[in-house]
N, C-alpha and C positions, 0 to 999 in steps of 0.2 A: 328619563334615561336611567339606565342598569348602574348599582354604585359598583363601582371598582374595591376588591380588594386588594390590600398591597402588593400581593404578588400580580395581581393583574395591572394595574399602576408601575409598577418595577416591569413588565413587558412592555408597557407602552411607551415607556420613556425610553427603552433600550431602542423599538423601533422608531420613535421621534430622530431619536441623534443620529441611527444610520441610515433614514430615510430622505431625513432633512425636511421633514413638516413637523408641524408643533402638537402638544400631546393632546390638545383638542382637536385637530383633526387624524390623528391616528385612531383615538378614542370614537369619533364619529364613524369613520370606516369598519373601526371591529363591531359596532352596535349593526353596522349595516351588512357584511357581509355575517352576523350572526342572525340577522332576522331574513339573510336569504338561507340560510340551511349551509352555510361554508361553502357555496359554491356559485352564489350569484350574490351583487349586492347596487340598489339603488341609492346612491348619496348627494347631497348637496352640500356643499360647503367650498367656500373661496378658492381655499387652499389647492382647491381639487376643480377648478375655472366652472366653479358653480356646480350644477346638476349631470348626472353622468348615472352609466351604468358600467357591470362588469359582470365578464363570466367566465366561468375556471374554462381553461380551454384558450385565453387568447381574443374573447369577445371584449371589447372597451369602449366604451360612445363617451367623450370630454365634449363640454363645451368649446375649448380650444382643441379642434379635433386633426390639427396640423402639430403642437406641440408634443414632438415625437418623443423626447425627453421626458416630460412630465408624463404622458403614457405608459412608457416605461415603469419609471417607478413608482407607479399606482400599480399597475399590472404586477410587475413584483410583490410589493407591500400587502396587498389583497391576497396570494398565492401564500405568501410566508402568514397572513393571520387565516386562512383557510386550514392551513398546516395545523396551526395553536388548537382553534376550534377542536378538530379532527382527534388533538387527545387528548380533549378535555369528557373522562368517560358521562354517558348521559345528556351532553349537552344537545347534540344535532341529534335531530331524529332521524327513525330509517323508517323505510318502505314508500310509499306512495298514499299516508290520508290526505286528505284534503277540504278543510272547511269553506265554508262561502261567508265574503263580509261583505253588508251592504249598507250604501249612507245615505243617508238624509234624501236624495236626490234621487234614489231609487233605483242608480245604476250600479252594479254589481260587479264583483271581478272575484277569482280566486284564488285564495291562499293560502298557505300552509300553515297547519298549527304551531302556536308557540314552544320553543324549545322547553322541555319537561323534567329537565335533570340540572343538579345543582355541580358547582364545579366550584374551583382553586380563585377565576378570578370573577368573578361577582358576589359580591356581597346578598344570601338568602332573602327573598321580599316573604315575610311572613305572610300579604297578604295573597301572596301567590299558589299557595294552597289552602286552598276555599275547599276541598273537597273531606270526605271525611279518609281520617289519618289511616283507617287499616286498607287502605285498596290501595296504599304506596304510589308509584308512581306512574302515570297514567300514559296510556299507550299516544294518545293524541289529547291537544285540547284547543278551545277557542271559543271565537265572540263572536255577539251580532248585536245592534241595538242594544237592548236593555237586559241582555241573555249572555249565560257565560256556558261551558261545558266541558267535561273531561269523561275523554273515554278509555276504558280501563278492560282491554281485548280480553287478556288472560282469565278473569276473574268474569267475564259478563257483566258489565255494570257501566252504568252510564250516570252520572252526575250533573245536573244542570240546576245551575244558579238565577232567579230571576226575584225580583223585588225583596231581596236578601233573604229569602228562601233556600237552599239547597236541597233539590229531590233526587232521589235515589232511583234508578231505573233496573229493572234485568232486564239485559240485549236479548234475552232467550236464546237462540244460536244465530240471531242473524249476524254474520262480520261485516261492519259499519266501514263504510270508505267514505264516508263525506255527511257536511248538516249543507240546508237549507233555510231556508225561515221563507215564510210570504209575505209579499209587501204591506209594509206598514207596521205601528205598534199591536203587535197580542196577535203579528202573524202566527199562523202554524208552525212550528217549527219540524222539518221533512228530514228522514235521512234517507241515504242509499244501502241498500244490501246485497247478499248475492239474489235478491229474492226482487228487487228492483225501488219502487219507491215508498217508502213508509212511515204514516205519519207516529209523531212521538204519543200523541192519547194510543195508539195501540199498543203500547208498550206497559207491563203489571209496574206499577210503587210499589217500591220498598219500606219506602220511610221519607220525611220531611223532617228537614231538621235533626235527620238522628232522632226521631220516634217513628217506630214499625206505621204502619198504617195499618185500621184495623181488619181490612180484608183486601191484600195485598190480589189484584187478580190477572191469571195469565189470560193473556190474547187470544193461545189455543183453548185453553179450556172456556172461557167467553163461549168461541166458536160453537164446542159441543155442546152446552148449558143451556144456552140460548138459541130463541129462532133469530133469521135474518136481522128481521125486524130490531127486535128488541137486541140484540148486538151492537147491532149501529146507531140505537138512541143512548146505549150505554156509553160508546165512544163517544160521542156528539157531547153527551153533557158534561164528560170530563175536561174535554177541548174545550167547551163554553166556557166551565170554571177556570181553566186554566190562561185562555184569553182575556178575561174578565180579569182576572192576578195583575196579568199587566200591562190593561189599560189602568187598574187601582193603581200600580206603582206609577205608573207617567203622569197620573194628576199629582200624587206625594209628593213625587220628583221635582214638578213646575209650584208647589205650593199652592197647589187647590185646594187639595185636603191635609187638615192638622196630623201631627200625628197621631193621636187619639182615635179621631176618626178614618184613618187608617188601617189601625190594630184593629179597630171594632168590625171594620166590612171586611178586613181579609181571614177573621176570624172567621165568619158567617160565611165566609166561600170554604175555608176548608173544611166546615161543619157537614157541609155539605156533600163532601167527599166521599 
């Protein structure tokens, strides 16, 4: 959970006393109606007759879905921290991206990216900017599996983190509304454009790690350069390598391979780059 700083601790106590729940379930509710974007929020907790939903507008599902009271003042309290949210600058994102997470289990649902701007009541997660520091703050960002991502519209640039890697993308001009991945570890990872569905090996590296790559290449020029053929075996082996990345990271991960032997093969796949 998000740490509170004092001024956001000092609002939640204000809303505890006049709402009459305690500052751990106020605290739950703002995490929740912040991870619905300030205008929807899924919560669980007692206080709140268990699991429930809410949506700006007057939508409310309780467990006790007769106590017209307690409805009430959730319905309020959820409305007055939509309010909070709304001007805290940065916090809520606007427009319509939207990432895909999927679990273990294979079944999928969609959600919106994590909020990307810092505010008054949370305390900054240093490890929450993984990307690198000059493309600021990132238009959208999100997860899947063993994969992280920030996309940065203005600038063209896409960011994705995977077995502590961070690689650097040019969008070229596609504008990106959504990722994918395909099932399983070292899926592809797909976005959407105006241009329809596109896998990420078509996209030119910038850099790894913050080092250039040595021959950074665009998808268009690919195109011209190359015949058919050899186009799509150059995509193909980048994908290889890049799925190859992380299935290395998933054995690291479960403790198959030492570190050591780690460093040494993921060296040898980017040699190959």
């Amino acid at each position: 959970m998000q740490q509170l700083t004092s001024k956001g601790q000092q609002i939640v106590n204000d809303l505890s006393q006049r709402y009459g729940f305690s500052p751990d379930a106020v605290t739950h509710m703002l995490i929740a109606v912040l991870n619905g974007n300030g205008t929807m929020a899924q919560f669980n907790h007692p206080e709140f007759a268990g699991s429930g939903q809410w949506m700006q507008g007057g939508m409310l599902m309780l467990g006790d879905m007769f106590n017209y009271s307690l409805k009430n003042r959730i319905d309020t309290l959820c409305s007055e921290i939509s309010g909070i949210l709304a001007n805290q600058p940065g916090l809520l994102r606007s427009g319509s991206f939207q990432s895909q997470s999927q679990s273990g289990g294979g079944q999928q649902s969609q959600v919106a990216g994590a909020p990307m701007g810092e505010s008054s009541l949370f305390v900054p997660d240093p490890k929450s900017h993984w990307w690198p520091k000059d493309l600021g703050i990132p238009s959208a960002t999100g997860s899947q599996n063993h994969v992280r991502y920030a996309y940065f519209a203005n600038s063209h640039r896409l960011a994705v983190e995977t077995n502590e890697q961070v690689w650097l993308y040019d969008t070229l001009d596609h504008q990106i509304g959504g990722f994918s991945q395909q099932q399983g570890a070292g899926g592809s990872i797909l976005f959407t454009s105006q241009y329809g569905t596109v896998n990420l090996a078509d996209l030119p590296v910038l850099s790894i790690d913050g080092k250039p790559t040595k021959q950074p290449r665009s998808a268009t020029a690919a195109k011209s350069i190359n015949t058919p053929s050899e186009a799509s075996s150059a995509t193909a082996s980048e994908e290889d390598i890049f799925s190859s990345l992380e299935r290395l990271g998933d054995l690291h991960a479960k403790g198959i391979l030492t570190d050591e032997e780690f460093a040494q093969k993921k060296g040898e796949l980017l040699q190959r780059l």
